[in-house]
DOVEX-273223 format. One record per residue (C-alpha): x, y, z. Coordinates in pm, 1 decimal. Each point is the difference from the previous one (the first is absolute). Layout:
SITE        X        Y        Z
SITE        X        Y        Z
...
//
This chain:
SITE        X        Y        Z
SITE   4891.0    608.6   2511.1
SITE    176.5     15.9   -318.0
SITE    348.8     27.9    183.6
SITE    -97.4   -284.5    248.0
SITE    -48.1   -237.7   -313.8
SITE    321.2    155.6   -127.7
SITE    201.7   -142.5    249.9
SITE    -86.1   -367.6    -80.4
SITE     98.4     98.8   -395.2
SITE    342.6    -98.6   -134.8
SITE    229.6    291.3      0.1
SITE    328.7   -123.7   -188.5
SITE     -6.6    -61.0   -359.5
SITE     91.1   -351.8     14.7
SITE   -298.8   -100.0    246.7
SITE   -241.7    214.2   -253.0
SITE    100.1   -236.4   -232.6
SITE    -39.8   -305.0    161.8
SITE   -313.0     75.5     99.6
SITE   -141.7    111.3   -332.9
SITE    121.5   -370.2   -190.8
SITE   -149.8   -136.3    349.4
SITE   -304.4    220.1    -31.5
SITE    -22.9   -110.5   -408.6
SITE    -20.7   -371.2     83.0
SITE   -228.6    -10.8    248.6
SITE   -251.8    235.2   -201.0
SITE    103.7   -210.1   -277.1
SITE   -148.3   -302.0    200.7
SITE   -244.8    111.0    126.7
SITE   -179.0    117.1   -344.6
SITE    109.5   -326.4   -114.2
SITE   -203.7   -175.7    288.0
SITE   -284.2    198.9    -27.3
SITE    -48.9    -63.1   -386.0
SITE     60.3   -341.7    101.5
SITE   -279.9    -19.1    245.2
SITE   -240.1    202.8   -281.5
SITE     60.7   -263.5   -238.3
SITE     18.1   -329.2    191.7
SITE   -387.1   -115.5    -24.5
SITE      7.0     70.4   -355.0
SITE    -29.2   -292.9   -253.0
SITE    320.2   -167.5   -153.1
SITE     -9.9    -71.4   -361.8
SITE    348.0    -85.0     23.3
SITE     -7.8   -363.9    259.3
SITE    308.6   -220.7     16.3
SITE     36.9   -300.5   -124.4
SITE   -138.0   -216.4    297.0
SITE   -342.6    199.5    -23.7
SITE      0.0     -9.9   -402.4
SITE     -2.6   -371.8     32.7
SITE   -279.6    -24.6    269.9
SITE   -191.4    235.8   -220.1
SITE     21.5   -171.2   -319.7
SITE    -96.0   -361.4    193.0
SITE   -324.3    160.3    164.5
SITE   -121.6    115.9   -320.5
SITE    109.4   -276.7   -230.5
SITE   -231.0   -179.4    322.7
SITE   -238.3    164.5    -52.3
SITE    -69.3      0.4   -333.4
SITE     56.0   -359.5    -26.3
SITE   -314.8     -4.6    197.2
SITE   -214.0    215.4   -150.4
SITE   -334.9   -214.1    -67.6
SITE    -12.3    239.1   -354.7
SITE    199.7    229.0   -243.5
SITE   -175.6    280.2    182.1
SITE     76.5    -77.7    329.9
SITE    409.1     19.7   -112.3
SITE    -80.9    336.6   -202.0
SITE   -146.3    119.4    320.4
SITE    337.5   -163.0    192.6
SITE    225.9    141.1   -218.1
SITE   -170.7    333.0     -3.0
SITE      4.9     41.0    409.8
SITE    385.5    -85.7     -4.6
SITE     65.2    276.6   -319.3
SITE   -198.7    233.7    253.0
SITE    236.4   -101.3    260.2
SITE    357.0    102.4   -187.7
SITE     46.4   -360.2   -101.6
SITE     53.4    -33.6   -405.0
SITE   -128.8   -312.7   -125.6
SITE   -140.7   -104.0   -342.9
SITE   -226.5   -298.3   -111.1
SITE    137.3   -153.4   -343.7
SITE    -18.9   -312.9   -261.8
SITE    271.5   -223.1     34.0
SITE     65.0    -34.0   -403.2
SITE    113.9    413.7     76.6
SITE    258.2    -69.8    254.6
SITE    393.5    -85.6   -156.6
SITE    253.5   -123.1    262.9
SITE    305.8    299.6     20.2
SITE    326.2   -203.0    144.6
SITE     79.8    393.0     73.4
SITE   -300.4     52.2    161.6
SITE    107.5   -256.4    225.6
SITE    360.7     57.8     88.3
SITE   -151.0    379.8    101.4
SITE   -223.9   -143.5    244.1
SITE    205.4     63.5    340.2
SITE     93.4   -321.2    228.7
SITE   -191.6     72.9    309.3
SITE   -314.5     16.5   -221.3
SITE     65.6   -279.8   -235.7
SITE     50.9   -201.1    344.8
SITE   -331.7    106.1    137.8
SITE   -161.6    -34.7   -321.6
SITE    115.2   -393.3      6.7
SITE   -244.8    -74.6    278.1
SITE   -325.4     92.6   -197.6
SITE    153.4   -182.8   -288.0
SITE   -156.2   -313.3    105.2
SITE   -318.0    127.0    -26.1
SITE      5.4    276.1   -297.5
SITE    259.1    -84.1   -265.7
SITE    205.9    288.5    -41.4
SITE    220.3    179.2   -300.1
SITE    145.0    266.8    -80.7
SITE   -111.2    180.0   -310.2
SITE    110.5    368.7   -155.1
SITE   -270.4    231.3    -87.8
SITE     18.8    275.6   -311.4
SITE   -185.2    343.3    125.8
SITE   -126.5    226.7   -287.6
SITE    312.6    215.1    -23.2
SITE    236.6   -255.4   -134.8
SITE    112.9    -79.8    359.5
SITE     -9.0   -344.9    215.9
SITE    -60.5    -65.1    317.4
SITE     54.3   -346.5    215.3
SITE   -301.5   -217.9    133.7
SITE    -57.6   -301.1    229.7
SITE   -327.6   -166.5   -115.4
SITE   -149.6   -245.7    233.2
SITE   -210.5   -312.4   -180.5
SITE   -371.7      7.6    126.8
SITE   -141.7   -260.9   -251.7
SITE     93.4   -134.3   -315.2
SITE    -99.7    309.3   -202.1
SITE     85.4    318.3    239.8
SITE    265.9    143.5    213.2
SITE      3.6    310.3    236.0
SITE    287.0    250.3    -72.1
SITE    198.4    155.2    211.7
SITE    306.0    252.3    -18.5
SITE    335.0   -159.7    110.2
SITE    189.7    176.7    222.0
SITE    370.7    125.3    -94.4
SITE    300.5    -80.2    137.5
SITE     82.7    364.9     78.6
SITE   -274.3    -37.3    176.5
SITE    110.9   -210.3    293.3
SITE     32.1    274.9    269.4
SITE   -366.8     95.1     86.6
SITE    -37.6    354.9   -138.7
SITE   -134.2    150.9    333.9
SITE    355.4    -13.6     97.7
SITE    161.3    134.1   -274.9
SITE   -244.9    319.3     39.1
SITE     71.5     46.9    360.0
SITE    367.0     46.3    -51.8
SITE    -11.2    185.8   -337.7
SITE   -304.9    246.3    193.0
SITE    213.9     19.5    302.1
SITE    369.7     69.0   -180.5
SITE   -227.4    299.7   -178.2
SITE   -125.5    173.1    280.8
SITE    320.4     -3.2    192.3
SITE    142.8    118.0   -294.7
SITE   -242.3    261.4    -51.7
SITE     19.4    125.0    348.2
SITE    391.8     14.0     26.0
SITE     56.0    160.5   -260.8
SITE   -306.5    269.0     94.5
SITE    142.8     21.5    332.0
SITE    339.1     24.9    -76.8
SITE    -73.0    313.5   -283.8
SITE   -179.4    170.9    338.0
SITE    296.5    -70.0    216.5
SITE    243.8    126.8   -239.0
SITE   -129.5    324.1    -47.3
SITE    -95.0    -11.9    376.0
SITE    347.6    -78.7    144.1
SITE    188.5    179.1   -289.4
SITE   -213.1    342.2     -2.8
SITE    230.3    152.8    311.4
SITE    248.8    -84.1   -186.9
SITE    -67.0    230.5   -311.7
SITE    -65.4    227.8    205.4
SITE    322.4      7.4    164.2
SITE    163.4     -0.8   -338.9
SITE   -142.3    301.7   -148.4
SITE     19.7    193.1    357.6
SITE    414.1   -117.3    -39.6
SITE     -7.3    102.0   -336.7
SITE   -177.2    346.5     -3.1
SITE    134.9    124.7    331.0
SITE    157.3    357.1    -35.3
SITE   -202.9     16.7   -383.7
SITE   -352.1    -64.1    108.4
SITE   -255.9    236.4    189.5
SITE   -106.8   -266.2    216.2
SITE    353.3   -106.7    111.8
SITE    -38.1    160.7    341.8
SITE   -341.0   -228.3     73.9
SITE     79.7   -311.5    251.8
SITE    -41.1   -321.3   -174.3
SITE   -205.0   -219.1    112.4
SITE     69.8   -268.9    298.3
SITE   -231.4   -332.2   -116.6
SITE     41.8   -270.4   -119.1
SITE    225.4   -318.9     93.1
SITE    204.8     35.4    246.8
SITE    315.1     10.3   -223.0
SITE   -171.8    276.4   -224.7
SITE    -61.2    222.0    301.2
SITE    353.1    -37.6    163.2
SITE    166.2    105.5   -332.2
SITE   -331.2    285.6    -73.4
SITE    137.6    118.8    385.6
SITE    352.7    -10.3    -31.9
SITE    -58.7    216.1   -362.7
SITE   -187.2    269.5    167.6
SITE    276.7     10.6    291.3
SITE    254.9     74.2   -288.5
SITE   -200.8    244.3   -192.0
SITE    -24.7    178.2    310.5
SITE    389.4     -4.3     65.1
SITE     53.3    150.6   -364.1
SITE   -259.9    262.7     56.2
SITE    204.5     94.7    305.5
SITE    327.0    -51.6   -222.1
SITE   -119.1    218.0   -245.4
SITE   -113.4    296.4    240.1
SITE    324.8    -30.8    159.6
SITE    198.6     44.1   -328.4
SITE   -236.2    284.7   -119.7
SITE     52.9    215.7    348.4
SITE    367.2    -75.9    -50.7
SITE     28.7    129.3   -366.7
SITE   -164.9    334.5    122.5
SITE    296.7      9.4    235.3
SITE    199.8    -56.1   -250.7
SITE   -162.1    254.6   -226.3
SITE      9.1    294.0    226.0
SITE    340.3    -73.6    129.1
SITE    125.9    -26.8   -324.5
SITE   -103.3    294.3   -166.9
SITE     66.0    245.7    265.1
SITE    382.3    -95.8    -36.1
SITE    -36.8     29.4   -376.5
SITE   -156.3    326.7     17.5
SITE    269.8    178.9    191.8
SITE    273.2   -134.1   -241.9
SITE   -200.9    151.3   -295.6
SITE    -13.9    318.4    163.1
SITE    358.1    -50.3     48.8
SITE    150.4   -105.3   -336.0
SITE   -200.9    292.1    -96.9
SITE    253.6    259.3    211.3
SITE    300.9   -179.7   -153.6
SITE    169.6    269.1   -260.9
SITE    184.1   -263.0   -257.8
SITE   -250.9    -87.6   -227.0
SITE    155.8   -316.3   -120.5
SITE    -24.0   -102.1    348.6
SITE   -334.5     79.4     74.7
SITE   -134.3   -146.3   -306.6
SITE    157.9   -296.1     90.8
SITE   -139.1     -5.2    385.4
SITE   -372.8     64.7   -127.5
SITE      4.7   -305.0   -244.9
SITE     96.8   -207.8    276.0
SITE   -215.8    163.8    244.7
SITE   -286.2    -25.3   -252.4
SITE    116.0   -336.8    -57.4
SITE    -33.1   -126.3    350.0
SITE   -353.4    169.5    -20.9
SITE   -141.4   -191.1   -260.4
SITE    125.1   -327.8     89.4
SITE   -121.4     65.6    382.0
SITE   -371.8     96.4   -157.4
SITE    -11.7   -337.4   -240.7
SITE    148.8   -187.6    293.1
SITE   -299.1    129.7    206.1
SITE   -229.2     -1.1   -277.4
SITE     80.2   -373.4    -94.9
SITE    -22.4   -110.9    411.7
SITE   -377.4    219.0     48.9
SITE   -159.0   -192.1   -269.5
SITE   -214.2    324.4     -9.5
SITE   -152.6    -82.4   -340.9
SITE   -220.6   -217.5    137.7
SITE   -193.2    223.6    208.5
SITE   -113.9    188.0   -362.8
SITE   -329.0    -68.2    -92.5
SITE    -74.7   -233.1   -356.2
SITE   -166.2    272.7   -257.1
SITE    -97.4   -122.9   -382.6
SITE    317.1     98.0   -230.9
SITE     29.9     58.8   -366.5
SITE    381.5   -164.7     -0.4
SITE      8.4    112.8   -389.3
SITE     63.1    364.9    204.1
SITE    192.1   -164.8    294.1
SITE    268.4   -152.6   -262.9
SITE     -6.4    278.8   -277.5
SITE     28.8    300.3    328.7
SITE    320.6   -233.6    109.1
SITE    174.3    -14.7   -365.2
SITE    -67.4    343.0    -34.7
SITE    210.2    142.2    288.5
SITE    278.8   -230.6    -88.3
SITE    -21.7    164.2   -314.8
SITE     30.3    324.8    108.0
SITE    319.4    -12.2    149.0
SITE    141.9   -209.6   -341.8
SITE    -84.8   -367.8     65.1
SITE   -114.0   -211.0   -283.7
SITE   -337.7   -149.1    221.0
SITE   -230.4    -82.0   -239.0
SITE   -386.4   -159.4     52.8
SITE   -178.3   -281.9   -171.3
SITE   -357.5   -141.7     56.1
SITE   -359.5    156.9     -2.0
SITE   -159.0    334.2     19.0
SITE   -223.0    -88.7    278.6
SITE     26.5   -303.9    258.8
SITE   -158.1     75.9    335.4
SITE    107.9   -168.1    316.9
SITE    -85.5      1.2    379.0
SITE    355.2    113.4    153.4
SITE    189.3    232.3    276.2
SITE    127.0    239.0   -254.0
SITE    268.3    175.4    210.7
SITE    155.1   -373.9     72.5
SITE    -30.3   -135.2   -334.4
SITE    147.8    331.4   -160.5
SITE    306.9    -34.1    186.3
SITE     58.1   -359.8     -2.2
SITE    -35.9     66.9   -431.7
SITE    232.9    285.5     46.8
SITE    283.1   -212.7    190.8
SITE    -14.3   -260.5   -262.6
SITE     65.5    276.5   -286.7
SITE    273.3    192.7    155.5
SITE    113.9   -359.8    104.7
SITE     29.7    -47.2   -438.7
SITE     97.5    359.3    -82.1
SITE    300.6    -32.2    246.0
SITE    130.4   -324.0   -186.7
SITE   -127.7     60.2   -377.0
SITE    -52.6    198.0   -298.7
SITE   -385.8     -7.8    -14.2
SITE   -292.9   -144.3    214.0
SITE   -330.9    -83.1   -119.1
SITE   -267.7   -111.9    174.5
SITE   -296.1   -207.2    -72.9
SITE   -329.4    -48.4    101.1
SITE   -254.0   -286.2    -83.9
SITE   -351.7   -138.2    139.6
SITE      8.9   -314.6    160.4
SITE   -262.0   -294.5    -57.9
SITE   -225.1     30.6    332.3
SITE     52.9    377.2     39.1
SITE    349.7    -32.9    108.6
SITE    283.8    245.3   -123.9
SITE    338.3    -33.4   -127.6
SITE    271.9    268.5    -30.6
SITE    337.9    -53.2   -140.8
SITE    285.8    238.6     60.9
SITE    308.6    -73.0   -265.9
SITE    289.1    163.0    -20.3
SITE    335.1    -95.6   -239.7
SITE    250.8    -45.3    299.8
SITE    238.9   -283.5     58.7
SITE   -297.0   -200.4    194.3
SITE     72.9   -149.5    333.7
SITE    153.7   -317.0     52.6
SITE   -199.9   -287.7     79.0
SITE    223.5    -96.7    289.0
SITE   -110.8    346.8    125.8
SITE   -378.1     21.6    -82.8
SITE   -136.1   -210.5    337.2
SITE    160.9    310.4    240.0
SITE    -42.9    324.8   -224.2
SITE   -292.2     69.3    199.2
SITE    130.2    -20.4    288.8
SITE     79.8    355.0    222.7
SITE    277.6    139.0    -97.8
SITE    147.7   -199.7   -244.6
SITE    125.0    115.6   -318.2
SITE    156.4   -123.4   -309.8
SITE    195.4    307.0    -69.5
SITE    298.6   -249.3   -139.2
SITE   -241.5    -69.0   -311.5
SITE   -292.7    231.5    -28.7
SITE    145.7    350.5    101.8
SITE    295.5    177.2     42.8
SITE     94.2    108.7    404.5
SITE   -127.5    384.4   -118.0
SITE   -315.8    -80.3    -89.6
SITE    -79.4   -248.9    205.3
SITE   -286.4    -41.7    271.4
SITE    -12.0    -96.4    380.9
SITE   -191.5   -355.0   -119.1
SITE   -287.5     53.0    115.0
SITE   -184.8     53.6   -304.9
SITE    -99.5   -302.8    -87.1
SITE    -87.4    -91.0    366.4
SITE   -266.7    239.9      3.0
SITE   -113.1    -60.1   -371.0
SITE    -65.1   -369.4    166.7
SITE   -162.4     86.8    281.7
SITE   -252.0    197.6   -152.0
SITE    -64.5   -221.7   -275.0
SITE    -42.1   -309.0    254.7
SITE   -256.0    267.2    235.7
SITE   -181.3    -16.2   -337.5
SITE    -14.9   -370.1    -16.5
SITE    229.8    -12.5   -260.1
SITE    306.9    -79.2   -110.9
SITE    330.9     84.3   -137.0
SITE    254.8   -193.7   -198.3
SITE    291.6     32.0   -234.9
SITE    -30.8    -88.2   -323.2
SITE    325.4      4.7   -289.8
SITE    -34.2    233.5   -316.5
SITE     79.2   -109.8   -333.5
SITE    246.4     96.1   -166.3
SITE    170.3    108.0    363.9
SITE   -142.2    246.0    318.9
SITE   -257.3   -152.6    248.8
SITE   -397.5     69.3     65.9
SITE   -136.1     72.5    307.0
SITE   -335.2   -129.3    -25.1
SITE   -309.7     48.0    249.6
SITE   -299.3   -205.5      8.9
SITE   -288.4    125.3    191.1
SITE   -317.5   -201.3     78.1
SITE   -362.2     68.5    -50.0
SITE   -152.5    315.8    171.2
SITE   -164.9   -206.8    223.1
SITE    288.0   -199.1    126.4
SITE    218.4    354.5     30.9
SITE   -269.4    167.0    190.2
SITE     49.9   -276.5    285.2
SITE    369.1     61.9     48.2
SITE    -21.1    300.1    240.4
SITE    115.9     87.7    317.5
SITE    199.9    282.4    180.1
SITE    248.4     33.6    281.5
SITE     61.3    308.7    203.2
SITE    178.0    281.8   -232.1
SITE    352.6    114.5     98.8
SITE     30.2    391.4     50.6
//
């Protein structure tokens, strides 16, 4: 049932829109028309001008023929009862207001002219109690009295019912647009948001291998389709690269095995020194190369950290073999991590400093929110800025300003350092050091934003 009537819906975002400003008016109306109809047998204080006129001449009528003062109290009492404000007064109380007159509007002071003949009429300004004044017409009954009547403004011209109808019905239109359009915003846009934080968190997030879902407009759903057709092209990417770095890895290492066991047999030692630093060489880069392309850090599971220990275990081993590494920050400052990953992407970053300075000291602070920031600063020459937006990038080095050729790395370092900051949720950035050298510095997010970046791809043998 719910499908059948689903059919008939609008499916593209522009007809969802049309039909919600179409659907607004016509509620908007229709409340309109039905408070209308509520109120349309109710009394009018407010009559126009034609009806003021006929109102004032039947009572001024009237009274003039009462047989007694009683029998106009009584009059003038039924028409009070009836929304009609009139007055009996003296005429020694009443003072002709040229004002009073020139406020009276023309369609009124031109009906008022035919009952002129028969009740002498002025116009007079009344002071209420307050200080204020308020403009009268005062019809003569007799030599000594007058009925008093308000005089209608000239603002007053347009019969108020009007004015109401079209200041009710501009507010509930209103009202009901900007309702509807609130409900259709998050309505039409909530796919979207979706998609956004599926695009953003996939290969980070648990969750990234769940199908998003296919609803909404029409445009939402083609793009919510064609997204989970490409995640599943990556996924098949990605299994394709990791089978064909455990090629690479056993095929590899076999080779580099034998040659080992070779140099080994060689009888000048200058020579076979020489082969087993390259051979060794060759090794290492082959096992970050691999190491860098698995992404294997991800698959390690987030434990609570004391990074006091992390930071001060890293500075130590530098210092063992005669680095200057030094540590700065607090005794205790827990934090929801993968240890293994974090350890080494903190480890790259000092040998990174040690390679290209004197000393290296790194820093560790609490962020507001429960964030974390670590800052790795060494004395080197720094990096040029022309060179910061690709130093980590895999493979690249700076070995023409940070290190010299002996001592320097296969760039991928920093590449990793990234990569496991950004599985995180962090980030990474270079920052200048006064007076010269440069700071690595890490910011980390809250524990509870960390603990959602998390996923894991098929380890490498």
């Amino acid at each position: 049932m719910i499908r059948a009537i689903g059919r008939f819906l609008p499916q593209t975002i522009t007809t969802q829109i049309m039909g919600i400003i179409i659907m607004s008016l016509v509620m908007g109306y229709a409340f309109t028309l039905a408070a209308l109809l509520f109120t349309a047998y109710r009394p009018q204080s407010n009559a126009g001008p034609m009806d003021k006129v006929m109102q004032i001449g039947m009572i001024a009528q009237m009274a003039s023929s009462a047989k007694s003062p009683e029998e106009v109290a009584t009059i003038l009492s039924a028409a009070r009862r009836a929304g009609i404000e009139v007055d009996k007064v003296q005429m020694e109380e009443l003072e002709y207001s040229p004002e009073a007159a020139q406020n009276i509007p023309l369609l009124t002071r031109f009906m008022l002219g035919k009952l002129e003949a028969a009740f002498p009429i002025v116009a007079v300004r009344d002071r209420v109690p307050v200080g204020e004044t308020r403009d009268l017409i005062a019809l003569k009954l007799d030599d000594t009295s007058a009925l008093l009547f308000p005089s209608t403004p000239a603002s007053e011209l347009l019969p108020g019912l009007i004015s109401r109808v079209v200041a009710f019905t501009l507010l509930i239109i209103t009202l009901f647009v900007i309702l509807l359009s609130v409900y259709a915003v998050r309505w039409i846009t909530s796919p979207l948001s979706a998609i956004a934080t599926a695009a953003y968190s996939f290969g980070r997030a648990p969750t990234d291998d769940d199908t998003l879902s296919e609803t909404g407009p029409r445009e939402i759903v083609q793009v919510a389709r064609a997204l989970n057709h490409m995640r599943k092209r990556i996924r098949a990417l990605v299994e394709i690269r990791t089978r064909m770095l455990a090629a690479i890895g056993h095929d590899l290492r076999t080779p580099l095995t034998r040659l080992r066991l070779r140099a080994d047999r060689v009888s000048d030692n200058g020579v076979r020194e020489g082969m087993l630093q390259e051979i060794a060489k060759i090794d290492n880069m082959l096992s970050e190369t691999l190491s860098y392309l698995r992404d294997d850090f991800r698959c390690e599971a987030v434990s609570l950290v004391d990074l006091p220990s992390v930071l001060q275990t890293i500075c130590a081993d530098f210092s063992d073999v005669g680095h200057n590494v030094f540590y700065d920050g607090p005794s205790r400052l827990s934090y929801p991590c993968r240890l293994g990953a974090l350890t080494r992407a903190l480890t790259n970053i000092v040998e990174n400093g040690v390679k290209v300075g004197s000393a290296v000291v790194t820093d560790l602070r609490s962020l507001n929110g429960g964030g974390v920031q670590i800052d790795v600063s060494d004395d080197g020459p720094g990096i040029p800025h022309s060179l910061r937006s690709m130093v980590f990038e895999p493979f690249f080095k700076t070995d023409s300003a940070r290190a010299t050729a002996e001592r320097s790395g296969f760039g991928l370092g920093l590449s990793i350092a990234r990569d496991v900051v950004e599985g995180h949720g962090g980030q990474i950035d270079l920052v200048d050091r006064a007076p010269q050298g440069l700071t690595i510095r890490i910011s980390l997010p809250r524990p509870s934003d960390a603990r959602k970046q998390s996923s894991c791809e098929t380890p490498v043998a």
